[in-house]
MOPAC internal coordinates of N, CA, C and O (Angstrom, degrees):
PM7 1SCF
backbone

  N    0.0000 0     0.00 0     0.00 0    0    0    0
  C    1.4759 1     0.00 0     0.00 0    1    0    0
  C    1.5172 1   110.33 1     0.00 0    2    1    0
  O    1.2310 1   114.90 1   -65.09 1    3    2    1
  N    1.4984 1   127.27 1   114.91 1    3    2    1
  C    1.2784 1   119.02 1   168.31 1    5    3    2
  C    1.4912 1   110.63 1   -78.26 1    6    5    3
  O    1.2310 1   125.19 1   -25.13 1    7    6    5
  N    1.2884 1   107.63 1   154.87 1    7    6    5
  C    1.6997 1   127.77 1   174.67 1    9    7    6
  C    1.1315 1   118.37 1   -75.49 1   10    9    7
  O    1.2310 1   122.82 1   142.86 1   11   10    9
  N    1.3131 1   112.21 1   -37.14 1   11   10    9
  C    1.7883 1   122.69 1  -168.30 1   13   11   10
  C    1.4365 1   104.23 1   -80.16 1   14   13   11
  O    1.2310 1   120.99 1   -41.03 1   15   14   13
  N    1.2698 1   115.71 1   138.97 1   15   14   13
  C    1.1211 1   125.73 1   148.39 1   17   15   14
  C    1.6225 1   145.40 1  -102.21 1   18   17   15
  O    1.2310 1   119.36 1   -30.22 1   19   18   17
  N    1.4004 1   118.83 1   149.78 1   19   18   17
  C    1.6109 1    98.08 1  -161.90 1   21   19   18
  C    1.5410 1    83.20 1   -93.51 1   22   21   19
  O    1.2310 1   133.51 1    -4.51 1   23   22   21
  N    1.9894 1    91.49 1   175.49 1   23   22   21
  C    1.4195 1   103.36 1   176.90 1   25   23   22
  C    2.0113 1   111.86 1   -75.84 1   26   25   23
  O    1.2310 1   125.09 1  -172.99 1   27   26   25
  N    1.1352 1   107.83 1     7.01 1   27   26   25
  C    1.4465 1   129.14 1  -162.98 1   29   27   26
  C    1.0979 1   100.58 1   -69.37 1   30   29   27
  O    1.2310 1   131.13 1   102.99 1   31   30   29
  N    2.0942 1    96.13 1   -77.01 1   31   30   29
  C    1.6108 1   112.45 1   160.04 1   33   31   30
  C    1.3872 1   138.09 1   -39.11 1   34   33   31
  O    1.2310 1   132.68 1   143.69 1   35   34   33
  N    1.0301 1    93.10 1   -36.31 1   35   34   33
  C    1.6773 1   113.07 1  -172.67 1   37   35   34
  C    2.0296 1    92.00 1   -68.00 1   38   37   35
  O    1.2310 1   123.68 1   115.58 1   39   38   37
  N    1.0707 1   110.54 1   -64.42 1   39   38   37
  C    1.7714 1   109.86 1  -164.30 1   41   39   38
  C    1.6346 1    79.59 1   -78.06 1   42   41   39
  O    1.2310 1    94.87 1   115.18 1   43   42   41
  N    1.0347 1   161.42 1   -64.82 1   43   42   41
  C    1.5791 1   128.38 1   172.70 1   45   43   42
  C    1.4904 1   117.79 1    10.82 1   46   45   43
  O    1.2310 1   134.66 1    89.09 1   47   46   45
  N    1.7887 1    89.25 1   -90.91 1   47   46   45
  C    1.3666 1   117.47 1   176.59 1   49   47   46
  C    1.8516 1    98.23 1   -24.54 1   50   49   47
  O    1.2310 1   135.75 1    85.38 1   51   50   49
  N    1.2323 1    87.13 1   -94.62 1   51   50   49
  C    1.7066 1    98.02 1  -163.49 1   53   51   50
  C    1.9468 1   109.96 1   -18.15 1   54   53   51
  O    1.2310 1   135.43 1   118.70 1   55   54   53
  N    1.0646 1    87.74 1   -61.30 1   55   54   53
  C    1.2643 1   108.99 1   163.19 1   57   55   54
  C    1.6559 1   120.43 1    -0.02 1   58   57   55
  O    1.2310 1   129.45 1    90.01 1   59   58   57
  N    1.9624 1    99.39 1   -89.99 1   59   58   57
  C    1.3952 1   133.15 1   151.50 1   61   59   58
  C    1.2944 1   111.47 1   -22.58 1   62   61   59
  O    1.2310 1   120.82 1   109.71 1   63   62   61
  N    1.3435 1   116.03 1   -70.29 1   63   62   61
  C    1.4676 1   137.11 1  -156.90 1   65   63   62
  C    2.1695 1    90.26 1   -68.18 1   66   65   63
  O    1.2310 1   125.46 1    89.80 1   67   66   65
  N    1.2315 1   107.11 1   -90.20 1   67   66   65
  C    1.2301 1    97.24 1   168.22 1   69   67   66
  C    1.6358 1   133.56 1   -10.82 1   70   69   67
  O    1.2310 1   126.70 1   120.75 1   71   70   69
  N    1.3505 1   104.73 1   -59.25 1   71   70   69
  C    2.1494 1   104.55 1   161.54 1   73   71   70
  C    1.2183 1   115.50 1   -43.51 1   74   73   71
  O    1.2310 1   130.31 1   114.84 1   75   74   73
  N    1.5992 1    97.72 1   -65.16 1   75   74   73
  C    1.7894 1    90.52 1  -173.30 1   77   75   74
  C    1.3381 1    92.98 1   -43.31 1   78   77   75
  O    1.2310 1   116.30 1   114.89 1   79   78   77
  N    1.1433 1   124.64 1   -65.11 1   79   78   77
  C    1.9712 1   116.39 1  -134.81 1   81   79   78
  C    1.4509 1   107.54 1   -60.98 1   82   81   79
  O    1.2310 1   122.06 1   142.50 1   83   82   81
  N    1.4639 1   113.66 1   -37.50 1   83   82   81
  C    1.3785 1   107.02 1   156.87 1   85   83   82
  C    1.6095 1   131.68 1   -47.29 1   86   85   83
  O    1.2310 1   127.17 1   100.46 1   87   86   85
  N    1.0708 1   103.81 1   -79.54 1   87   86   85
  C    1.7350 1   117.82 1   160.10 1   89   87   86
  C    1.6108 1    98.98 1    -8.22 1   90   89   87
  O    1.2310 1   118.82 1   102.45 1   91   90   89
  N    1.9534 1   119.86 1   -77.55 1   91   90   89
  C    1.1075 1   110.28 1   170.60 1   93   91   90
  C    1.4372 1   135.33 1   -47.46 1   94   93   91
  O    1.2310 1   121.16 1   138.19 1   95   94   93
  N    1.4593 1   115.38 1   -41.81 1   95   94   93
  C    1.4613 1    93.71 1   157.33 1   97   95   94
  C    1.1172 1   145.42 1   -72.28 1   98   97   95
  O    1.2310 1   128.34 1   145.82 1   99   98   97
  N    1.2715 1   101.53 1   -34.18 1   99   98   97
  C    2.1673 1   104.25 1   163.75 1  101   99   98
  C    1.7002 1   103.06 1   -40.62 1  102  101   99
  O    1.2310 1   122.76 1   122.18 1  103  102  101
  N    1.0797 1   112.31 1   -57.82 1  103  102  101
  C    1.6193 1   104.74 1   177.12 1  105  103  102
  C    1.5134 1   129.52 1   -54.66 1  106  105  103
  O    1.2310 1   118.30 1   110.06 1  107  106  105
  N    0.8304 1   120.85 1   -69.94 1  107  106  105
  C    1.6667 1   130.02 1   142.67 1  109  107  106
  C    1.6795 1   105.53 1   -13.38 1  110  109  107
  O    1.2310 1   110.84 1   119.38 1  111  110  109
  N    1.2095 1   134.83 1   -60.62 1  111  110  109
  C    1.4761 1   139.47 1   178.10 1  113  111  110
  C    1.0653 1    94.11 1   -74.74 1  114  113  111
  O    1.2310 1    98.09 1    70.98 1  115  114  113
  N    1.4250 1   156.78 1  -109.02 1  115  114  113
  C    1.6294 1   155.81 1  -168.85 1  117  115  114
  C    1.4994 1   119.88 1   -34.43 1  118  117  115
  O    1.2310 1   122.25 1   140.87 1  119  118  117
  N    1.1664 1   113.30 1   -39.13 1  119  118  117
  C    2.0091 1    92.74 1   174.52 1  121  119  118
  C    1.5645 1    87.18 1  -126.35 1  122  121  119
  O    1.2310 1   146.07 1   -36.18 1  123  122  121
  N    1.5154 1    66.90 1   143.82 1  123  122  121
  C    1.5126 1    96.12 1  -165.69 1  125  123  122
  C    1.8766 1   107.97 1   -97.25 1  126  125  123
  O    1.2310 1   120.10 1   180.00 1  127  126  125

Protein backbone atom coordinates (compact mmCIF):
# COMPACT_ATOMS: atom_id res chain seq x y z
CA UNK A 1 0.00 0.00 0.00
CA UNK A 2 1.57 3.38 -0.83
CA UNK A 3 0.99 6.42 1.56
CA UNK A 4 1.30 9.17 -0.91
CA UNK A 5 -1.23 10.48 -2.61
CA UNK A 6 -1.44 12.11 -6.07
CA UNK A 7 -3.09 15.43 -6.67
CA UNK A 8 -5.22 13.22 -9.26
CA UNK A 9 -6.64 11.18 -6.39
CA UNK A 10 -6.97 13.79 -4.21
CA UNK A 11 -9.48 16.02 -6.84
CA UNK A 12 -11.16 12.47 -7.45
CA UNK A 13 -12.00 12.41 -3.94
CA UNK A 14 -13.32 15.93 -3.78
CA UNK A 15 -15.00 15.14 -6.63
CA UNK A 16 -17.03 11.98 -5.00
CA UNK A 17 -17.49 13.83 -1.87
CA UNK A 18 -19.00 16.88 -3.68
CA UNK A 19 -21.92 14.37 -5.58
CA UNK A 20 -22.96 12.96 -2.57
CA UNK A 21 -23.41 16.41 -0.94
CA UNK A 22 -25.39 17.42 -3.74
CA UNK A 23 -27.44 14.25 -4.12
CA UNK A 24 -28.05 15.06 -0.28
CA UNK A 25 -29.33 18.22 -0.90
CA UNK A 26 -31.58 17.57 -3.85
CA UNK A 27 -33.17 15.27 -1.28
CA UNK A 28 -33.45 17.46 1.59
CA UNK A 29 -35.09 20.12 -1.10
CA UNK A 30 -37.64 17.50 -2.82
CA UNK A 31 -39.08 15.29 0.00
CA UNK A 32 -40.28 16.96 2.33
Amino acid sequence: MKQSTTIEERSELKDKTAGIKEMISYLIIYIP
